[in-house]
C-alpha positions as CSV (number, residue, x, y, z in Angstrom):
1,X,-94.1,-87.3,87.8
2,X,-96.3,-87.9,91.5
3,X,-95.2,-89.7,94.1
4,X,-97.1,-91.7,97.0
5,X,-97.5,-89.9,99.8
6,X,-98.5,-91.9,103.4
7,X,-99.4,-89.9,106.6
8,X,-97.9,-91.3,109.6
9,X,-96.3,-89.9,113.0
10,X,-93.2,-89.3,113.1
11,X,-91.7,-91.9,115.5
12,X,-93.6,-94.8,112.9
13,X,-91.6,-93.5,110.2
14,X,-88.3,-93.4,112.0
15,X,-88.8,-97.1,113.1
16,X,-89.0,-98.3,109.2
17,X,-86.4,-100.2,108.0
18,X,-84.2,-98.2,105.4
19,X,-83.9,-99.8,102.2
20,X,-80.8,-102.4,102.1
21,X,-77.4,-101.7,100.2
22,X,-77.5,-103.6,97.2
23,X,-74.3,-104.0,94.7
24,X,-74.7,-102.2,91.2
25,X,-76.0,-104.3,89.1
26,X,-74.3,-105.3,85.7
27,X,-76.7,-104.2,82.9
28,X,-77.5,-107.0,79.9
29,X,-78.4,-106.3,76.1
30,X,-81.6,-107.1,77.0
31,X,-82.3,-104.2,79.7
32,X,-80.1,-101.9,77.1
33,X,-82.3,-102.7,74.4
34,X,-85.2,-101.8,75.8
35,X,-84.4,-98.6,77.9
36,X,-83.4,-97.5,74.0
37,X,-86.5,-98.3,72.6
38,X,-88.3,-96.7,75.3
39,X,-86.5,-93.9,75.3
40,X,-87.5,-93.1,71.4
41,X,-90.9,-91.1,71.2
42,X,-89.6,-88.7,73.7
43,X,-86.5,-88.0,71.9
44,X,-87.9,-88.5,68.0
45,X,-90.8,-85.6,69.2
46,X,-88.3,-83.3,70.3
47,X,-86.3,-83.6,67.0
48,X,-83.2,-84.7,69.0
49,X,-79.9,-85.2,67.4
50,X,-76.8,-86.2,69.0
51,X,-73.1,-86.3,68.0
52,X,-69.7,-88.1,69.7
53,X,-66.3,-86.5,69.4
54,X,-63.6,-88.5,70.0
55,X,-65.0,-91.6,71.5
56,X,-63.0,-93.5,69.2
57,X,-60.1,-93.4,72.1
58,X,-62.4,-95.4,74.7
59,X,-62.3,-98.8,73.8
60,X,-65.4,-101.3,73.4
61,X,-65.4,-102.4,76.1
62,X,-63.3,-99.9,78.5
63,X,-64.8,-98.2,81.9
64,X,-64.9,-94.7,82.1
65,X,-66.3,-92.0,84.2
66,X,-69.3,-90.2,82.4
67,X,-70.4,-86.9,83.5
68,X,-73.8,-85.3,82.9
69,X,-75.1,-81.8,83.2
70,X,-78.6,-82.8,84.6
71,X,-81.9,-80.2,83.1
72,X,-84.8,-82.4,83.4
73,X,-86.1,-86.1,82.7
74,X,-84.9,-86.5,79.4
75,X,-81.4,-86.5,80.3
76,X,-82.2,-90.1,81.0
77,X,-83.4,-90.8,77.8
78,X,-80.8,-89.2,76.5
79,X,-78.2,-91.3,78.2
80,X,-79.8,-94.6,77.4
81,X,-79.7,-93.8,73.7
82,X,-76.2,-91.8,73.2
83,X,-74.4,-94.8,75.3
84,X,-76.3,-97.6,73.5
85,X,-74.8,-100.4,73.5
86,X,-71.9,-99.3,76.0
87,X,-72.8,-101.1,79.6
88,X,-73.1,-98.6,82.5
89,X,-74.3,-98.0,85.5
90,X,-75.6,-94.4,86.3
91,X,-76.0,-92.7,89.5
92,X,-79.1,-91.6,91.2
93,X,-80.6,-89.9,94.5
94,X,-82.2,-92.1,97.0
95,X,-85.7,-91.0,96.6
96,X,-86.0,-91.5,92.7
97,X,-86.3,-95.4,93.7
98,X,-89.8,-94.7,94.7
99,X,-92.6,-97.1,93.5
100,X,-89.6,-97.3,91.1
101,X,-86.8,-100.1,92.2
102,X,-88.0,-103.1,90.2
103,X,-87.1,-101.3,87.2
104,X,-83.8,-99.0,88.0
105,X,-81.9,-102.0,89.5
106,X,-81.9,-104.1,86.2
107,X,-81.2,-101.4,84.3
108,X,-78.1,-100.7,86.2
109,X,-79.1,-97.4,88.2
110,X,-78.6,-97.3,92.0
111,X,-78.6,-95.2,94.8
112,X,-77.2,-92.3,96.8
113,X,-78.0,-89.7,98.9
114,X,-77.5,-86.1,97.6
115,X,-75.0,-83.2,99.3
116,X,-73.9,-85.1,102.0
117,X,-70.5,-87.3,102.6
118,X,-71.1,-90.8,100.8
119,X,-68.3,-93.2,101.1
120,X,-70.6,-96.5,100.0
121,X,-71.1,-94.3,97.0
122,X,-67.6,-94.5,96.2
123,X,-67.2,-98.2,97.1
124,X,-70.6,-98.6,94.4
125,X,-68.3,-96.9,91.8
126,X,-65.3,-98.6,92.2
127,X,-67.4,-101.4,92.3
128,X,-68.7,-101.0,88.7
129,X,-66.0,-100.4,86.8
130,X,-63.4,-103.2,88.6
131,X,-66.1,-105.8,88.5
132,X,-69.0,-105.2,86.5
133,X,-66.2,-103.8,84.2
134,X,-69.1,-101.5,83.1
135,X,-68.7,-97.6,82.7
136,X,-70.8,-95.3,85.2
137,X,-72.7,-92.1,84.5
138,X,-73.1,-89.6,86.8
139,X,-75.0,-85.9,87.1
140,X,-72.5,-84.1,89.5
141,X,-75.0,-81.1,89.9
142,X,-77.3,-83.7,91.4
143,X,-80.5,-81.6,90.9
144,X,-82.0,-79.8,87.6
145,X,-80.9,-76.2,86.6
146,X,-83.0,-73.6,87.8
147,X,-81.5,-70.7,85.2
148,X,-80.3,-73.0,82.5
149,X,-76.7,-73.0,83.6
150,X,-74.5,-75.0,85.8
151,X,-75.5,-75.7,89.1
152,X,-72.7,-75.9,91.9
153,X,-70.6,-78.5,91.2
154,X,-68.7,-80.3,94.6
155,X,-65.4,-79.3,95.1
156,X,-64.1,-82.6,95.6
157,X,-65.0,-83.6,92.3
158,X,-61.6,-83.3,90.6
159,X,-60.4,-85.3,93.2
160,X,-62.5,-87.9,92.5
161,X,-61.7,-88.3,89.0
162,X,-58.3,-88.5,89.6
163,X,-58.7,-91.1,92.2
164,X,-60.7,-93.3,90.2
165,X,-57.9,-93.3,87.1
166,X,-60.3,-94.0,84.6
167,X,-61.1,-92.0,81.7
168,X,-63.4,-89.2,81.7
169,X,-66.0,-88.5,79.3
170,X,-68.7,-85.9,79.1
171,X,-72.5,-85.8,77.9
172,X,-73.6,-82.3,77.7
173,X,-77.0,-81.4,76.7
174,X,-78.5,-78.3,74.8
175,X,-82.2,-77.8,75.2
176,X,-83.5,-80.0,77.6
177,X,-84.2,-76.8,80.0
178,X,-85.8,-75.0,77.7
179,X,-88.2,-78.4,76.5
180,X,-89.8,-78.6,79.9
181,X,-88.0,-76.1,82.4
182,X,-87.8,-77.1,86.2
183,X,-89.3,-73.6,87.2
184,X,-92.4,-75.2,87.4
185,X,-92.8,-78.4,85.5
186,X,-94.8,-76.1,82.7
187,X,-96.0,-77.7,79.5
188,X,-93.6,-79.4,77.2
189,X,-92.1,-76.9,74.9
190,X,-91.4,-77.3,71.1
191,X,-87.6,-77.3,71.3
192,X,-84.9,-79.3,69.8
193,X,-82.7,-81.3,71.8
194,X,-79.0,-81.7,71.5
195,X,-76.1,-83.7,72.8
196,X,-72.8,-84.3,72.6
197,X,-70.7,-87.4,74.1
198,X,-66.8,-86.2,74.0
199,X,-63.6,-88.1,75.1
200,X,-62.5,-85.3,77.5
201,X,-59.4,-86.9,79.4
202,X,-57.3,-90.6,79.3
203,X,-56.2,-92.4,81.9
204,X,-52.4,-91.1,81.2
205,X,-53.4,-87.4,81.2
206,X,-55.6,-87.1,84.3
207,X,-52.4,-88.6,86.4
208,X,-49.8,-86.5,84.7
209,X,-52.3,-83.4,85.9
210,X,-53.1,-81.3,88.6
211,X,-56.4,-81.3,90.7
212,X,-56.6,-77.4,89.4
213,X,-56.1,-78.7,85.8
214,X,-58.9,-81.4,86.2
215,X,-60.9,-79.0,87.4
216,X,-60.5,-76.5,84.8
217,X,-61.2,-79.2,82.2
218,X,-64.6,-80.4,83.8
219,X,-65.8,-76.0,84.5
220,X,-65.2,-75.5,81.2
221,X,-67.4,-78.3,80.1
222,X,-69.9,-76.9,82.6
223,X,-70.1,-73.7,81.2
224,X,-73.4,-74.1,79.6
225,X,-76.1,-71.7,79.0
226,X,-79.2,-72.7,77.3
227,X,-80.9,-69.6,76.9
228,X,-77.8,-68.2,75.2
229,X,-77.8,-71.2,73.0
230,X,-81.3,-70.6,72.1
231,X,-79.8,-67.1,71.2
232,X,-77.0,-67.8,69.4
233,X,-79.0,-70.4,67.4
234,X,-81.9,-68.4,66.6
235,X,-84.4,-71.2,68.0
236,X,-88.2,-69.5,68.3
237,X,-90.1,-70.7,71.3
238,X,-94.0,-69.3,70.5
239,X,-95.6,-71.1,73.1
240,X,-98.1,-69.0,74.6
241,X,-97.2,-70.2,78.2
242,X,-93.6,-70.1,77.8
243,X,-93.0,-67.8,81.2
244,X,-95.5,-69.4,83.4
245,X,-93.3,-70.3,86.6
246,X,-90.7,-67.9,85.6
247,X,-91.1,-65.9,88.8
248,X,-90.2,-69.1,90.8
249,X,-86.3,-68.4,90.0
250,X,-86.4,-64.6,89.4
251,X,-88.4,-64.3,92.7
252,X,-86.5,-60.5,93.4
253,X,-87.5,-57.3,91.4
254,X,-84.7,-55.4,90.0
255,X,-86.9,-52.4,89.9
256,X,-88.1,-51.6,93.1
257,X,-86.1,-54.5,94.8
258,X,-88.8,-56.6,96.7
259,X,-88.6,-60.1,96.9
260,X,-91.6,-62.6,97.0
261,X,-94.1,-60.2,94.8
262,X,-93.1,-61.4,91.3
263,X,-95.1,-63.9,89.2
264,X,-96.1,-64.6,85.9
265,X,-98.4,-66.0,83.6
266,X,-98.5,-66.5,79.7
267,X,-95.2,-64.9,78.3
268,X,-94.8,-61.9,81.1
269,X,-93.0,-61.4,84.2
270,X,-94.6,-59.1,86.4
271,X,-93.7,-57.2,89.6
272,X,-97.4,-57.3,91.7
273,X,-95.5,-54.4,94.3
274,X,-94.7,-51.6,91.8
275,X,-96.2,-53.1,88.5
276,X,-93.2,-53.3,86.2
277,X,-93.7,-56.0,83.3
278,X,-91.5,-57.9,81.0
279,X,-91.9,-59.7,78.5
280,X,-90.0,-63.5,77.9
281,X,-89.3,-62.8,74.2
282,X,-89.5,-66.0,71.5
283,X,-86.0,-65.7,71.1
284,X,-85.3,-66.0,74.9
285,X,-84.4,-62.7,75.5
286,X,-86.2,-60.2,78.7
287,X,-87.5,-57.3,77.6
288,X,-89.5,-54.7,79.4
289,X,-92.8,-53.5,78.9
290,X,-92.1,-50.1,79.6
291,X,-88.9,-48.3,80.8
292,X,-85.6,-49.7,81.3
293,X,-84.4,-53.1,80.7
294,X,-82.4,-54.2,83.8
295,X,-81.8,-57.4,82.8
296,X,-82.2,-59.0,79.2
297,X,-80.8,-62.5,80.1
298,X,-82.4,-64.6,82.6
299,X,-79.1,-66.2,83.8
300,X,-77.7,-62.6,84.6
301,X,-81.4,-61.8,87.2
302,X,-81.0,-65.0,88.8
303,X,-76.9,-64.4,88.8
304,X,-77.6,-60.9,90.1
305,X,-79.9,-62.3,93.2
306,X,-76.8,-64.6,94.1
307,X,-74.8,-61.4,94.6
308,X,-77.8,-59.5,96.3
309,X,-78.2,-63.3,99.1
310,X,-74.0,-63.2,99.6
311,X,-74.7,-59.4,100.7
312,X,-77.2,-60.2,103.4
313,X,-74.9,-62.9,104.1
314,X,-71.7,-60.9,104.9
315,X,-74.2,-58.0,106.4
316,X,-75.2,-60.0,108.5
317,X,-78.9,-59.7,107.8
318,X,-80.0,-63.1,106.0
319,X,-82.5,-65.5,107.9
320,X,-86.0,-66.7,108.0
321,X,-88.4,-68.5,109.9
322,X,-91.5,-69.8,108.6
323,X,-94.2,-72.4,108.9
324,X,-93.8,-75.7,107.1
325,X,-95.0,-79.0,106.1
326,X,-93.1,-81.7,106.5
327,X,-92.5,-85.0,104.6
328,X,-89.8,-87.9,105.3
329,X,-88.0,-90.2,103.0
330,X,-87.3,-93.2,104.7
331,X,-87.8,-96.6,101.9
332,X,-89.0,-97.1,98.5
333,X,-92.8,-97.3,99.3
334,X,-93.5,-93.6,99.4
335,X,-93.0,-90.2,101.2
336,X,-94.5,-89.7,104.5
337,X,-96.2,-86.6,105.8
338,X,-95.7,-86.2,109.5
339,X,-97.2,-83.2,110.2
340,X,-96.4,-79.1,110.2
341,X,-93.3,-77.3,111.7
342,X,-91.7,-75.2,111.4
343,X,-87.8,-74.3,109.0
344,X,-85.7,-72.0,110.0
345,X,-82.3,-70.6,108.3
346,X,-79.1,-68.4,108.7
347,X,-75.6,-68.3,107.6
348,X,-74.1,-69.1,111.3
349,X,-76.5,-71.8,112.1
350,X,-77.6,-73.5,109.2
351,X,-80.5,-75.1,109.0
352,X,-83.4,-75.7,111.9
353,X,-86.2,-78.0,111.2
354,X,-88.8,-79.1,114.0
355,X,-92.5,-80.5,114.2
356,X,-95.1,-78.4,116.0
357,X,-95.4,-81.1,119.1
358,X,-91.5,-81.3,119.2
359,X,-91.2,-85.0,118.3
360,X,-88.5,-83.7,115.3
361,X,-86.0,-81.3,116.4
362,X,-83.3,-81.8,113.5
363,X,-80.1,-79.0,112.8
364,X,-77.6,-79.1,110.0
365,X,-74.6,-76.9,109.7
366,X,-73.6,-74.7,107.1
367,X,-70.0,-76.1,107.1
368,X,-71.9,-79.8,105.8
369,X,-73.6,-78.2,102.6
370,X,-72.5,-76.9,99.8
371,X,-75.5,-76.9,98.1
372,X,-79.2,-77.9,98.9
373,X,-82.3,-79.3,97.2
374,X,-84.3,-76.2,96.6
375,X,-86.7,-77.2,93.8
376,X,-90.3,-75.4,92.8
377,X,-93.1,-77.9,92.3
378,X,-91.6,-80.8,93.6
379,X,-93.2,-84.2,92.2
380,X,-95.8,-81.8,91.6
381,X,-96.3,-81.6,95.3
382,X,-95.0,-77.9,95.8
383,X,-92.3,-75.6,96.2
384,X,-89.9,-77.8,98.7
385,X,-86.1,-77.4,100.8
386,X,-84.8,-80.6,101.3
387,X,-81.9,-81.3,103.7
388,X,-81.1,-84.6,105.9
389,X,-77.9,-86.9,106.7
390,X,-77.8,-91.2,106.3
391,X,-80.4,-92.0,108.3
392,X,-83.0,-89.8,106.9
393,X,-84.0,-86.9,104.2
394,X,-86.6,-84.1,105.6
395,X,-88.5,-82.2,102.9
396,X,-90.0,-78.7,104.1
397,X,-93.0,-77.3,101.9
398,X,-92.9,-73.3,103.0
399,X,-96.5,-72.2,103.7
400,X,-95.7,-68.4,102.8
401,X,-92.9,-66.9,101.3
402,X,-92.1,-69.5,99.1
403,X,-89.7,-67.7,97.2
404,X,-87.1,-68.6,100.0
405,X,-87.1,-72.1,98.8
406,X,-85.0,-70.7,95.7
407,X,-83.1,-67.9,98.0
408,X,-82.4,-70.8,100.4
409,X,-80.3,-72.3,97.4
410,X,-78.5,-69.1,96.6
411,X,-77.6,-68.7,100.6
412,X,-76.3,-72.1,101.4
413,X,-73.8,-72.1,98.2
414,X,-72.8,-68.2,99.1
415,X,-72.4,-69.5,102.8
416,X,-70.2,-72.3,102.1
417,X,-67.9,-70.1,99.5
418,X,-67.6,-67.8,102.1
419,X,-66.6,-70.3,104.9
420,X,-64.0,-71.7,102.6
421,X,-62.9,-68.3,101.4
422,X,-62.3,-67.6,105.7
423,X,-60.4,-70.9,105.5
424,X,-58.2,-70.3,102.7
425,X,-57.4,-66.5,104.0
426,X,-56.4,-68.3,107.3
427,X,-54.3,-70.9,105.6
428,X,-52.2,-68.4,103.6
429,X,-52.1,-66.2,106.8
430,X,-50.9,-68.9,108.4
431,X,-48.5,-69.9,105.5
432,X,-47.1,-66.4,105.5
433,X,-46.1,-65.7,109.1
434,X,-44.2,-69.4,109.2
435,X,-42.3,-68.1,106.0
């Protein structure tokens, strides 16, 4: 999907007026109705079939908290037609109101802002289940998978469902990666979709339980992998283009170990500095050309270049500076381009983002992300890092070495797990000398 983009200077987009709080609004049969039907030809084409376990325990009519693993557009569609006629309200980032308000209000969607502290967020919640008595539905990975498994998940998020006393329910997906992957908003591929709606925990369970049990509850539901259930179910994929973008994710060649030379095209994988090919099998598998295998299972690569980022990390070697452009989100009209800059990044000082004639000059800390928008092809703009606070979101498009977009991911998570791993060791240090 584009977005409008407006060129404007900086200091004329900070003077806009943010868009206004508005209370979730409660959805009608109406709005339901319709979001169902038009949700149909996507899912009927992609042969989707969906099933419900244990949803006999939520009553008609009874709130609950609905979690989402979120893999591409779809999931909507899903949503809309798996709840059906259940009222909710769902969840969404700011800047997915777009050009698009007049229709996600009514239908009971509304807004927040992504990897940052929200506390109106949790007001909106409370909001819709006390008094629109309506369930809500939220995608705590907040951004698409880039390898078909979990994304990093808030460590708060146990907390939250225990605070909320509702119960908890989860619609997992199987597929919708695979249909159109985020690597690179390829083609549509022929895959079918599945989902399941379970009745994970009641009311009554989630207070008799620990925060750690919650939270091993919710991983475990997390634990997806959709190229190993293409595997395990023997689904072909014989689309001829069914690699392009691949090298987006797997940007780091576990052959000669360079990063930034791989690409891809067709069904191959291809290392431009020492030549070494694979090929993305039917099935789902990696397989190379010639020679040795390294990995056979594209989770494992991009898993393996999370290990290789917490190294540089702890070495002390990770950073980059590089030349940007730069966009703002500020209201629903469009994204404005304010000019080039330049984004820089390490584990001590987080991120650096600043406009060539100095006007923006904005920092963020690696102690206030846990994650960050790091997504190839963005609203088929390009590969972008997006960062910001409440007053305003900054999206960087790298001019070169754009595989950092996807390394910048891998960096922040590993930097904020090892900054709570020094805080925990402290704590128990701490813990053990007062003993």
């Amino acid at each position: 999907m584009k977005i409008k983009t407006i060129t404007k200077p900086y200091e004329e987009v900070m003077a806009i007026e943010p868009p206004k709080h508005f209370k979730p609004k409660k959805t009608n049969i109406f709005w339901q109705t319709l979001t169902k039907v038009i949700s149909q030809p996507a899912l009927i084409t992609s042969h989707f079939k969906g099933e419900k376990i244990g949803m006999e325990k939520l009553g008609k009519d009874e709130p609950a908290l609905i979690l989402m693993n979120h893999s591409g557009f779809t999931d909507f569609e899903i949503a809309y037609s798996m709840l059906y006629p259940r009222k909710f309200n769902t969840v969404a980032s700011i800047e997915t109101f777009m050009g698009l308000d007049w229709i996600m209000k009514p239908i009971g969607i509304f807004p927040t802002r992504k990897y940052i502290a929200d506390l109106q967020l949790i007001r909106d919640i409370k909001y819709c289940l006390t008094k629109n008595k309506s369930s809500v539905l939220m995608f705590p990975e907040a951004v698409y998978t880039l390898d078909g498994t979990c994304v990093t998940l808030p460590e708060t998020l146990a907390k939250f469902v225990k605070m909320l006393g509702v119960p908890l329910c989860m619609l997992q997906t199987h597929g919708v990666y695979l249909h159109v992957p985020a690597y690179g908003y390829v083609e549509n591929r022929d895959v079918p979709i599945r989902a399941e709606l379970k009745y994970l925990l009641s009311p009554e369970q989630i207070k008799e339980m620990s925060l750690d049990q919650i939270k091993e509850v919710i991983d475990k539901e997390f634990s997806f992998d959709d190229f190993r259930w293409q595997q395990e179910n023997g689904i072909v994929i014989d689309e001829d283009f069914r690699a392009d973008g691949l090298h987006k994710v797997l940007y780091k060649c576990p052959h000669c170990n360079t990063e930034g030379k791989m690409d891809s095209k067709g069904i191959h994988l291809t290392c431009n500095e020492c030549g070494k090919k694979w090929e993305l099998t039917e099935r789902g598998f990696l397989k190379a050309t010639e020679g040795e295998t390294e990995f056979d299972h594209v989770p494992d690569w991009y898993r393996w270049e999370r290990e290789c980022v917490r190294k540089e990390i702890t070495d002390g070697t990770y950073g980059y500076d590089l030349p940007c452009d730069i966009m703002m989100f500020m209201d629903w009209k469009a994204l404005y381009k304010i000019g080039t800059g330049r984004i820089s990044h390490n584990a001590e000082d987080g991120f650096h983002l600043t406009t060539d004639d100095g006007k923006l000059d904005y920092r963020q800390s690696s102690r206030s992300m846990y994650t960050c928008e790091s997504i190839p092809y963005w609203y088929q703009i390009d590969d972008v890092i997006g960062i910001g606070n409440n007053k305003a979101l900054y999206y960087a498009f790298p001019k070169e070495q754009k595989h950092m977009v996807v390394k910048s991911k891998l960096a922040v998570e590993e930097t904020f797990k090892l900054i709570n791993e020094q805080k925990r060791a402290k704590q128990a240090e701490k813990t053990e000398k007062t003993e």
